[in-house]
NUFIFI-342662 format. One record per residue (C-alpha): residue number from 0; x, y, z. Coordinates in steps of 0.1 Angstrom, whole numbers, plus 5000, padded with zeros to 4 digits. Last residue first. Layout:
# NUFIFI-342662
     n     xx     yy     zz
   NUM      X      Y      Z
...
This chain:
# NUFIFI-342662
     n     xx     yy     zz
   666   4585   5184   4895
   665   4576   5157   4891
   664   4609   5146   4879
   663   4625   5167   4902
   662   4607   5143   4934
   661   4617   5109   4915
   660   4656   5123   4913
   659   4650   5129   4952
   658   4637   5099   4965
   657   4658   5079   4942
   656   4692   5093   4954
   655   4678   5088   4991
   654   4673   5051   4985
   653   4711   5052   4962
   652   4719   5066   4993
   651   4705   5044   5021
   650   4716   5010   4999
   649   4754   5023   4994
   648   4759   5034   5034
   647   4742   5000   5039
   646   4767   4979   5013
   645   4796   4993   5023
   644   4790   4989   5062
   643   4780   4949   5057
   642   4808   4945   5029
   641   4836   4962   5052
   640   4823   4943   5079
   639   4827   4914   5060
   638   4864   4923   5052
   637   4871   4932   5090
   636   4863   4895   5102
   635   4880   4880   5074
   634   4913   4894   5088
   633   4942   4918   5094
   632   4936   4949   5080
   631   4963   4947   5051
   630   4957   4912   5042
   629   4920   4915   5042
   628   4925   4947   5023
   627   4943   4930   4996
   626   4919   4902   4990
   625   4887   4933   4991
   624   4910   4947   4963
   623   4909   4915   4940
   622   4877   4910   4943
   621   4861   4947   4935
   620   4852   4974   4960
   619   4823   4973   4981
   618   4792   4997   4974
   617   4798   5034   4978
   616   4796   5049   4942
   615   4781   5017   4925
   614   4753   5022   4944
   613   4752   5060   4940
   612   4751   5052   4902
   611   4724   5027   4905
   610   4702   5052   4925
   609   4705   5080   4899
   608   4699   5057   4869
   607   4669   5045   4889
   606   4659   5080   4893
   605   4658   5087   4856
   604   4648   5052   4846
   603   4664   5025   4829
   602   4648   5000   4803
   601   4645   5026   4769
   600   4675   5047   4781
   599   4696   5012   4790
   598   4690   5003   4754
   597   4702   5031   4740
   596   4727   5033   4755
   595   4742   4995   4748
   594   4731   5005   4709
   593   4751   5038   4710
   592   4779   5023   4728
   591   4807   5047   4743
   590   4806   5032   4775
   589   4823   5002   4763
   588   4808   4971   4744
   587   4823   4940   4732
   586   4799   4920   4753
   585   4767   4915   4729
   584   4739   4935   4724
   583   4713   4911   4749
   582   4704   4936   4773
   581   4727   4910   4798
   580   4751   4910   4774
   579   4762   4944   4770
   578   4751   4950   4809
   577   4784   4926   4816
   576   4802   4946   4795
   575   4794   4976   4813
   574   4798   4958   4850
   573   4829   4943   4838
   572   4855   4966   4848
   571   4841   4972   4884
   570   4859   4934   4894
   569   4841   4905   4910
   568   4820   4926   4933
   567   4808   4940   4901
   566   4794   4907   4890
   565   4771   4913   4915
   564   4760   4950   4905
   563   4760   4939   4872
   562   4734   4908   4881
   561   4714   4935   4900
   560   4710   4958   4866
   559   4699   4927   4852
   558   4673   4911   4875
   557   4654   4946   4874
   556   4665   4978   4898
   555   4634   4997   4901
   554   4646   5016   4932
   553   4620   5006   4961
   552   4629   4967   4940
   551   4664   4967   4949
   550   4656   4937   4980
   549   4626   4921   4957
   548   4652   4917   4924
   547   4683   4901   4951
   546   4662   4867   4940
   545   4662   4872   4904
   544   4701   4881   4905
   543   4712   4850   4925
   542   4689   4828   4897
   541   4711   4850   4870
   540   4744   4838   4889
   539   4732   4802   4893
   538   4724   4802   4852
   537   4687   4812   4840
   536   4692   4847   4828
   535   4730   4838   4817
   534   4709   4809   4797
   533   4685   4840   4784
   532   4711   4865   4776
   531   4729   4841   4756
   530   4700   4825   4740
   529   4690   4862   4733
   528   4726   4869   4716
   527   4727   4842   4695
   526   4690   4855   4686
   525   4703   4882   4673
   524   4730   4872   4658
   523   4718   4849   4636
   522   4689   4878   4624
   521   4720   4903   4613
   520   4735   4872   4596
   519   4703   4866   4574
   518   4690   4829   4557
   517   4677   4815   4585
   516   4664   4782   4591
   515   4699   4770   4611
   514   4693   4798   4641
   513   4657   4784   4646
   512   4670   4754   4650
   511   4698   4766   4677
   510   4671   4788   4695
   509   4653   4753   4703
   508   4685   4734   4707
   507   4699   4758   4729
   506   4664   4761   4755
   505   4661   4725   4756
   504   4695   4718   4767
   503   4692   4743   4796
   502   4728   4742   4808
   501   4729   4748   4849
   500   4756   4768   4843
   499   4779   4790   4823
   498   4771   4822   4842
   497   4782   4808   4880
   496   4804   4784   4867
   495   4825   4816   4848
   494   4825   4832   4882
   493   4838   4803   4900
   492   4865   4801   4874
   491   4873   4839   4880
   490   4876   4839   4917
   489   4901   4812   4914
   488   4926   4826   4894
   487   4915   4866   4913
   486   4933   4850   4942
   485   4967   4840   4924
   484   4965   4877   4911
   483   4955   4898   4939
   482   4984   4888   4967
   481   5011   4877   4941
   480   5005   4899   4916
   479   5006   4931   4940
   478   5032   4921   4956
   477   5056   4915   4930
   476   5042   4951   4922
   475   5051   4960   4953
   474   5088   4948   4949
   473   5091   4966   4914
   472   5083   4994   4929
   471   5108   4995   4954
   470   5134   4978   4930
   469   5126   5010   4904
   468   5132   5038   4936
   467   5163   5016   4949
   466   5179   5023   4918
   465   5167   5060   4908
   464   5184   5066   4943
   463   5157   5094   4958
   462   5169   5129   4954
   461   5173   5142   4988
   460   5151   5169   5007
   459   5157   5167   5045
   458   5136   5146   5067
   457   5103   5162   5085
   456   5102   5135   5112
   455   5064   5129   5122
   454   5044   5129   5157
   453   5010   5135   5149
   452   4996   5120   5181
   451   4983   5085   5171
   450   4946   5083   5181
   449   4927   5074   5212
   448   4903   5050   5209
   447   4866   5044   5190
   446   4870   5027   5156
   445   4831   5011   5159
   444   4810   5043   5175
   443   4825   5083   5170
   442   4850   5070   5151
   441   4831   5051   5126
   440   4806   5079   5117
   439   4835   5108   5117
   438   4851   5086   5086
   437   4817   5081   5077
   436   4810   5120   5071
   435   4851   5117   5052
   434   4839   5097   5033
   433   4803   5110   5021
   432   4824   5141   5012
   431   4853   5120   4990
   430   4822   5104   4973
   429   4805   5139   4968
   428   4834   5152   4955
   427   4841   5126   4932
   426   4804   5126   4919
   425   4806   5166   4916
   424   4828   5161   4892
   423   4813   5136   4871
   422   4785   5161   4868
   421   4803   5189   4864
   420   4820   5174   4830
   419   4783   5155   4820
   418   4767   5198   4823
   417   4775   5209   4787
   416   4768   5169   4773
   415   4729   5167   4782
   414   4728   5143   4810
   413   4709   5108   4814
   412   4726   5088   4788
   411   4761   5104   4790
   410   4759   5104   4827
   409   4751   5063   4820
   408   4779   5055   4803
   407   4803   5078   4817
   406   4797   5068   4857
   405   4797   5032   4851
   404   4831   5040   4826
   403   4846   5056   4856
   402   4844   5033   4879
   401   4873   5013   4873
   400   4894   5042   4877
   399   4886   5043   4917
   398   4865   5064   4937
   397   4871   5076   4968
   396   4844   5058   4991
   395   4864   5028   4993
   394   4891   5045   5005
   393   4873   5050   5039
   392   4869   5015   5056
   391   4909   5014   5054
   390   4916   5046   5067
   389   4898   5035   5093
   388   4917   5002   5101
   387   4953   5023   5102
   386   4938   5049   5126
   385   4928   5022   5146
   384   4962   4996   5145
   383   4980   5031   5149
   382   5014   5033   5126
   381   5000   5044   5094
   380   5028   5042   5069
   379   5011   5007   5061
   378   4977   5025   5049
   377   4996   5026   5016
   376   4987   4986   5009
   375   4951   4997   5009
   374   4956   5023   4983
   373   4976   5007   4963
   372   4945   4981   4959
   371   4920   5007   4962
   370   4929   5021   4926
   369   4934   5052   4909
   368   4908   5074   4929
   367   4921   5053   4960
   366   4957   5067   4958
   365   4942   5101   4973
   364   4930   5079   5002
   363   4963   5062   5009
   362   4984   5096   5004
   361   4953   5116   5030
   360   4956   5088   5056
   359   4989   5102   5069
   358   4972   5135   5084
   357   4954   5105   5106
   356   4916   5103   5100
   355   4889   5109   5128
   354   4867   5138   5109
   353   4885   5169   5126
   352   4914   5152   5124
   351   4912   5149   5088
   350   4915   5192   5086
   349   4947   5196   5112
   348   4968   5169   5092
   347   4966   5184   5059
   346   4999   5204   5063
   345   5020   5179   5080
   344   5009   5151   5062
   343   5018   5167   5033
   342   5051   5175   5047
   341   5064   5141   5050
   340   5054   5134   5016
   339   5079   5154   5001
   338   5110   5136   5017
   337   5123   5133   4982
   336   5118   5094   4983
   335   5083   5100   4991
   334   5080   5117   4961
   333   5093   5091   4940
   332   5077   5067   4958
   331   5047   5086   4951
   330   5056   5088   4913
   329   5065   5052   4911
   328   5038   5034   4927
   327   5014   5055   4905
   326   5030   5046   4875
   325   5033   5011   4886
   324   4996   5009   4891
   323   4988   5021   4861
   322   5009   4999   4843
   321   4997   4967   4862
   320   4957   4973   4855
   319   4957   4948   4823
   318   4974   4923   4847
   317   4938   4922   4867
   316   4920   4916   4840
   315   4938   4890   4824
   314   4936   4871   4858
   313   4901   4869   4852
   312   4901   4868   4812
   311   4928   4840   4812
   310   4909   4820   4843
   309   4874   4823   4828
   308   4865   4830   4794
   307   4898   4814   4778
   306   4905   4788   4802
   305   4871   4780   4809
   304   4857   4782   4777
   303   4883   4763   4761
   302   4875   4734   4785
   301   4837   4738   4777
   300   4844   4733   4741
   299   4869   4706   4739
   298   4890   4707   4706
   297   4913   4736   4725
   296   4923   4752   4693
   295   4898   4780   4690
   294   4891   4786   4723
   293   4925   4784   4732
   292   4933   4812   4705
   291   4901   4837   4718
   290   4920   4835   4750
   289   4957   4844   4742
   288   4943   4868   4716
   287   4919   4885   4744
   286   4950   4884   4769
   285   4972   4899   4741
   284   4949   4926   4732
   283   4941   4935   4766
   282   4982   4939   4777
   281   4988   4959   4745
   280   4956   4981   4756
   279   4972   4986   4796
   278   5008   4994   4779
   277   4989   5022   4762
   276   4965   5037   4787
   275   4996   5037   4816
   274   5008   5068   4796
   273   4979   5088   4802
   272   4960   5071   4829
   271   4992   5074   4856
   270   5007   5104   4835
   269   4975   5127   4846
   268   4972   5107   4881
   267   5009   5116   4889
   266   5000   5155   4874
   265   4974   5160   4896
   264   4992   5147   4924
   263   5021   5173   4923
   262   4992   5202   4909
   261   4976   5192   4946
   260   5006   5196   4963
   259   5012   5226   4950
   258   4977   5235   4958
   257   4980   5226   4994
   256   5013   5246   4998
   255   5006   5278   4986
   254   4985   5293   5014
   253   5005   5284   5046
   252   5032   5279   5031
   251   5047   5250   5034
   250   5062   5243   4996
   249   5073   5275   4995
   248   5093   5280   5027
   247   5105   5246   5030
   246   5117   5251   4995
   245   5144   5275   5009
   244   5147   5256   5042
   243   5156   5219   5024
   242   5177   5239   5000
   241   5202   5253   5031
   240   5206   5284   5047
   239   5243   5286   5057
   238   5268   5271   5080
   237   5299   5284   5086
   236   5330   5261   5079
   235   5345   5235   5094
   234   5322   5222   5120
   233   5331   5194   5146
   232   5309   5162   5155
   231   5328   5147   5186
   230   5322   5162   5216
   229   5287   5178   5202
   228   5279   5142   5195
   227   5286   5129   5225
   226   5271   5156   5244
   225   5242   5154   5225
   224   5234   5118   5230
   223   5241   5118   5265
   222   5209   5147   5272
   221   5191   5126   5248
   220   5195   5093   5270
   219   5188   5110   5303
   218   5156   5124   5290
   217   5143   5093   5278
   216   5155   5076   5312
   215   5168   5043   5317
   214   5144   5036   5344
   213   5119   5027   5313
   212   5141   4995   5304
   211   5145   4978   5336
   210   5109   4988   5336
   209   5101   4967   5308
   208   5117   4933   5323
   207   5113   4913   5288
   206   5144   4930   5276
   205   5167   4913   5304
   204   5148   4879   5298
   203   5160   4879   5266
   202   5196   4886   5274
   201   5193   4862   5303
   200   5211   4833   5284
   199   5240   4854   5267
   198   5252   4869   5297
   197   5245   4905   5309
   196   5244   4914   5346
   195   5230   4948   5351
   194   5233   4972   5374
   193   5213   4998   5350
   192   5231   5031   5355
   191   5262   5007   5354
   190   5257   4992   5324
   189   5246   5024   5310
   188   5276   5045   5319
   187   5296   5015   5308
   186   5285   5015   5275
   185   5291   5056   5272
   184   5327   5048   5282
   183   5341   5074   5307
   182   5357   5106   5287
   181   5364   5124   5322
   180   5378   5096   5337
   179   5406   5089   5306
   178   5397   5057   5288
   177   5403   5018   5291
   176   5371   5004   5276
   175   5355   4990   5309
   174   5360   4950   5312
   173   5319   4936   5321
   172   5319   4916   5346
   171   5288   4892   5348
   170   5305   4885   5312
   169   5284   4901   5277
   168   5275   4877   5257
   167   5286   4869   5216
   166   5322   4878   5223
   165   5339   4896   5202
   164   5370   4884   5179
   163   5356   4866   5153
   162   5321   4884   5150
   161   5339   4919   5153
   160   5362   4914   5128
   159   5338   4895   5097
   158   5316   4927   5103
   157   5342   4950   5103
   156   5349   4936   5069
   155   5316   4939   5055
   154   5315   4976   5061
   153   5354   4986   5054
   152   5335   4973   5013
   151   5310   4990   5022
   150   5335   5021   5029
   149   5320   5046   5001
   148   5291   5026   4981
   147   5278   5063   4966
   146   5246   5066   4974
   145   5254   5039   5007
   144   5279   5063   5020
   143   5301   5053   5049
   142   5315   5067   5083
   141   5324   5034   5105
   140   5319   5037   5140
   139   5336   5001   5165
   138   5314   5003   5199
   137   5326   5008   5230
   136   5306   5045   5231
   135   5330   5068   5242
   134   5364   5048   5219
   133   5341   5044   5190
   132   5333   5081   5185
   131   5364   5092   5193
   130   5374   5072   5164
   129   5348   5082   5146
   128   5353   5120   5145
   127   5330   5135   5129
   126   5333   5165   5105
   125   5304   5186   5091
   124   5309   5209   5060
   123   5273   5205   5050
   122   5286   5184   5019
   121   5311   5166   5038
   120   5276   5157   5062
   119   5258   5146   5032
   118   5288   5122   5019
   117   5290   5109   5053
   116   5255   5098   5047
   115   5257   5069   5067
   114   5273   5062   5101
   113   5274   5026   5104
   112   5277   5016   5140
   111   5286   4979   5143
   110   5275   4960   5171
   109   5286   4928   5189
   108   5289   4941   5225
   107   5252   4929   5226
   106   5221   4946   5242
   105   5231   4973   5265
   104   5245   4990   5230
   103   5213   4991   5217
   102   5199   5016   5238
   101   5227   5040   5234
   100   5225   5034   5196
    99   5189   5047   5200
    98   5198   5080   5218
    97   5227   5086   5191
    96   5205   5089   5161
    95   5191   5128   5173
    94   5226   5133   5184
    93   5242   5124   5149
    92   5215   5142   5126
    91   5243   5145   5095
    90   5257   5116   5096
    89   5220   5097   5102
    88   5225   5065   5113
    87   5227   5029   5106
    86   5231   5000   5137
    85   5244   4973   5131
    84   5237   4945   5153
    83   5254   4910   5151
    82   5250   4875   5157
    81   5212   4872   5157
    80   5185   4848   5168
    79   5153   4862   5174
    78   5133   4868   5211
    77   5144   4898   5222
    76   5157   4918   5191
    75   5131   4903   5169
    74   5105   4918   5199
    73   5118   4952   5200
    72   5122   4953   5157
    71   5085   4941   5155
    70   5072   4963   5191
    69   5086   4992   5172
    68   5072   4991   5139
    67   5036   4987   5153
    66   5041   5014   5175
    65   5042   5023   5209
    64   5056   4987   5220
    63   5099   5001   5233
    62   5132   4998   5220
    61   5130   5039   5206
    60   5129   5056   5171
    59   5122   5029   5158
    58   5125   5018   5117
    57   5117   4984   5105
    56   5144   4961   5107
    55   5164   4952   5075
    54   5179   4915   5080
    53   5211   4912   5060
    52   5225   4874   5057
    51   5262   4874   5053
    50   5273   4841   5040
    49   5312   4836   5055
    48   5344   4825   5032
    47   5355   4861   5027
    46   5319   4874   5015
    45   5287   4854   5004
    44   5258   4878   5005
    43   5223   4872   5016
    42   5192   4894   5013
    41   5161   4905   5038
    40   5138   4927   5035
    39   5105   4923   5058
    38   5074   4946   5052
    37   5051   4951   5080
    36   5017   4928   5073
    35   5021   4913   5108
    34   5010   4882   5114
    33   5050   4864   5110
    32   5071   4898   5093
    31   5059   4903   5060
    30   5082   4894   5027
    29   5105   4906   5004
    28   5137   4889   4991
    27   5166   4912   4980
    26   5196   4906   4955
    25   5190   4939   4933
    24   5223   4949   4946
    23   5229   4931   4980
    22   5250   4954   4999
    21   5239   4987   4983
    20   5200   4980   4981
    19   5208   4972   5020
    18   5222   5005   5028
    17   5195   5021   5006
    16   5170   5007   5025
    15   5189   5013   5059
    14   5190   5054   5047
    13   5189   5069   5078
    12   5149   5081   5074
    11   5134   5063   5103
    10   5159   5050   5132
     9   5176   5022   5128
     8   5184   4985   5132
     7   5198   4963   5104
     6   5201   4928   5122
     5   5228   4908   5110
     4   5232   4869   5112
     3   5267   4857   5100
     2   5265   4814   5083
     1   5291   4798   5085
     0   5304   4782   5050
């Protein structure tokens, strides 16, 4: 069967997502376009005897490089192979729309105009006329609905039509659309404002010639956009205030709006821990059954161990954090859906500029105190490469859920229980404060460069497709495994080397006779779990911890709180079972342990406790994050100084933290 290339090109917020959730069904393949970490949808149909393969651009407002976006779909469209062009607009925002389709149409005579939303536009008692439509422009308009699949099916055959019957170059002489003089052709305005000879080998090296493309004035464009639309766009009825201006006017007030949206969030991280808590236990108790059962069966020890200990566990550990991140995934797509999110940029873009960040970096770093991984992969709405990169370096400092048991055990050790609530309170507001402080720190010397104006479409309220909502999230957390999970495989059986060896033979039989003359279980088990603390003591990662001992040692840190500390760069979540062992009670502890706290009260001091939770506050985020934020920032290069920049701010202020917890204890 022949194969029919279409490019999906639009501007933001026409609905090309849910055109091509429409087409396809659930029938999509994500990817990244090539070194670019912009998402690529793409998904094939077979239809009539032809396979229609869908290419979803990213949304541009104009063909030219300002953003990220832009330059992708610009340079697809000049150096990519494509058959067709259809181009998706707004039914109810035709002149805004219109300005791109006049670019596009100096491209290729093969484009389809797909004018979506025409169930919106009904709706707002708006009329177009399409056929009037077509005959200014050249170009064949079809009014559709992707919410409600009215005229795909017109959709895919004007696509069959116009590649069998239109030529895939323009001729050096283009044949005008026969019309009246005073409704010229809108194509041939252009082709003639331009004097340009299309044929299907200089196409590219038309678009490469950028000021061919900036003498076609902005202005000009717009100005011929409206008139076609006011020419053929027609109202039947007068218009009234709409629901996107009545909640307009509470939801951006000027005094109401930041704590709605705040109450929105609140609640998304309320159901995020609160009904992602059971799904995450089922996962847990299944990964430790899996694992204890291959130890058990596997008749080779050390093999059991790793599977069970190492990979199972590692990955385990990263699948046990899935709900959550759904949950989250799926209220702020949700929201974003709506067109919600739109105006929270808008309303707390004056306060991050005054630090560096981007009004768009506040959804990224509010998705940080679930987890960085999200996070990161929010930055992507960010369309400067600089705003984009310190958004980046800052979400570390908001901090994640798998923190919080560091920052229970050891508040509920070192604070009476009527001030622990403030306490953990005023860590997450110190941590978002000590952000935004770098934030200013970075752009004032590494990120320096002008920023991306705040230019941002405020699209009208619609409730999201519950469809394309799930496959969206589903899609990330495809992602998600994909990116963290395959890494976190081989992260995890390093890890398990790094505690499990060098073996000290004489050490385990030792401890092992010793174990065989005694008569009491309690007494086993105790020194089971001193030969365990002592080989982790004297394995590659314990020799690792001894030697970072003279770096911590201004704060008191001994070998074990530095072996946490380490093994926290692996993931947060098994700092407190790590500490479990490495005070020799055994690793099925949580923060709630009265033997693990007690233990850390009788080896831990005040102002040590205070240093090691500002080090776990601002030090780099786990494995399987750091993976992501390569991906998302573009390189290795970034990650270290990620680690580098992490790792000072978290060194001066667990320092400082010391200084002053030692001072109140004098005093």
């Amino acid at each position: 069967m022949q194969t029919i290339t279409i490019a999906l090109v639009g501007q933001p917020n026409v609905g090309k997502s849910s055109l091509i959730n429409a087409i396809s069904g659930a029938n999509l393949k994500v990817g990244n376009f090539s070194g670019a970490t912009i998402e690529k949808t793409q998904t094939t149909l077979c239809y009539k005897g032809y396979i229609l393969h869908f290419i979803d651009l990213p949304g541009l407002y104009s063909l030219n490089d300002y953003s990220l976006e832009e330059s992708i779909t610009t340079n697809f469209l000049r150096h990519s192979h494509y058959d067709l062009i259809i181009n998706v607009l707004d039914s109810t925002n035709l002149a805004r729309n219109l300005a791109l389709s006049l670019q596009l149409l100096a491209l290729t005579p093969r484009i389809l105009l797909a004018l979506n939303m025409s169930d919106e536009a009904k709706r707002e008692n708006l009329t177009i006329d399409t056929h009037l439509l077509s005959q200014k422009l050249g170009a064949e308009c079809i009014a559709l609905s992707a919410k409600t699949k009215h005229n795909i099916p017109a959709l895919l055959e004007a696509i069959i039509r116009i590649y069998k019957h239109t030529a895939p170059h323009r001729t050096e002489h283009a044949t005008a659309i026969r019309t009246s003089p005073k409704h010229s052709s809108a194509r041939d305005t252009i082709l003639r404002s331009k004097n340009t000879r299309f044929t299907h080998d200089t196409r590219a090296n038309t678009l490469t010639q950028h000021k061919m493309r900036q003498n076609l004035d902005s202005h000009s464009l717009s100005t011929q956009a409206l008139n076609l639309a006011k020419i053929c766009t027609h109202t039947t009825a007068q218009a009234t205030s709409n629901l996107t201006q009545k909640l307009d006017s509470i939801l951006l007030n000027k005094f109401l709006g930041l704590p709605i949206f705040l109450v929105f969030m609140w609640c998304i991280f309320q159901m995020t821990f609160t009904l992602g808590e059971y799904p995450k236990e089922w996962i847990e108790s299944s990964i430790d059954f899996l694992a204890q059962s291959l130890k058990d069966y596997i008749p080779y020890p050390e093999l059991g161990s790793l599977l069970g200990d190492g990979i199972i566990a590692g990955v385990g550990a990263v699948l046990s954090f899935l709900p959550h991140i759904l949950i989250l995934f799926l209220g702020i797509v949700f929201l974003e859906g709506t067109g919600y999110m739109a105006r929270v940029a808008y309303l707390l873009d004056g306060i991050l500029r005054h630090f560096g960040l981007h009004g768009k970096s506040f959804i990224p770093l509010v998705s940080g105190f679930g987890c960085s991984v999200p996070a990161f992969m929010a930055t992507r709405t960010l369309k400067n490469p600089i705003d984009k990169l310190l958004t980046l370096f800052i979400i570390n400092f908001m901090s994640c859920s798998a923190r919080l048991p560091i920052y229970t055990l050891f508040i509920g050790i070192f604070f009476s229980a009527d001030v622990a609530g403030s306490v953990l309170f005023g860590i997450y507001i110190l941590g978002a404060i000590m952000g935004l402080v770098s934030a200013k720190i970075l752009r004032l010397s590494i990120f320096r460069g002008t920023s991306e104006p705040f230019v941002l479409e405020i699209p009208k309220y619609r409730l999201p497709s519950l469809k394309l909502v799930l496959l969206s999230v589903l899609n990330k957390a495809k992602m998600y495994i994909k990116k963290a999970g395959s890494f976190i495989l081989l992260a995890s059986m390093l890890i398990w080397f790094g505690t499990n060896y060098p073996k000290n033979d004489t050490l385990i039989q030792s401890y092992e006779a010793q174990i065989a003359t005694i008569d009491s279980e309690q007494s086993r088990d105790a020194l089971s779990l001193e030969l365990e603390s002592k080989l982790l003591e004297q394995s590659f990662l314990g020799r690792i911890g001894e030697a970072m001992t003279p770096v911590f040692a201004p704060m008191e840190f001994d070998w074990r709180l530095c072996i946490s500390l380490l093994n926290g760069l692996a993931a947060k979540e098994v700092v407190v079972s790590s500490m479990g062992v490495l005070y020799a009670l055994g690793d099925g502890l949580d923060e709630h342990s009265t033997s693990l706290q007690e233990a850390i009260r009788a080896s831990v001091s005040f102002p040590t406790a205070i240093a090691f939770i500002l080090f776990v506050m601002f030090y780099n985020p786990c494995l399987a994050a750091t993976i992501v934020f390569t991906k998302e920032s573009g390189g290795w290069r970034y990650s270290a100084l990620l680690f580098v920049f992490t790792s000072i701010v978290a060194y001066i202020c667990a320092l400082v933290g010391y200084g002053v917890a030692s001072l109140l204890e004098i005093v």
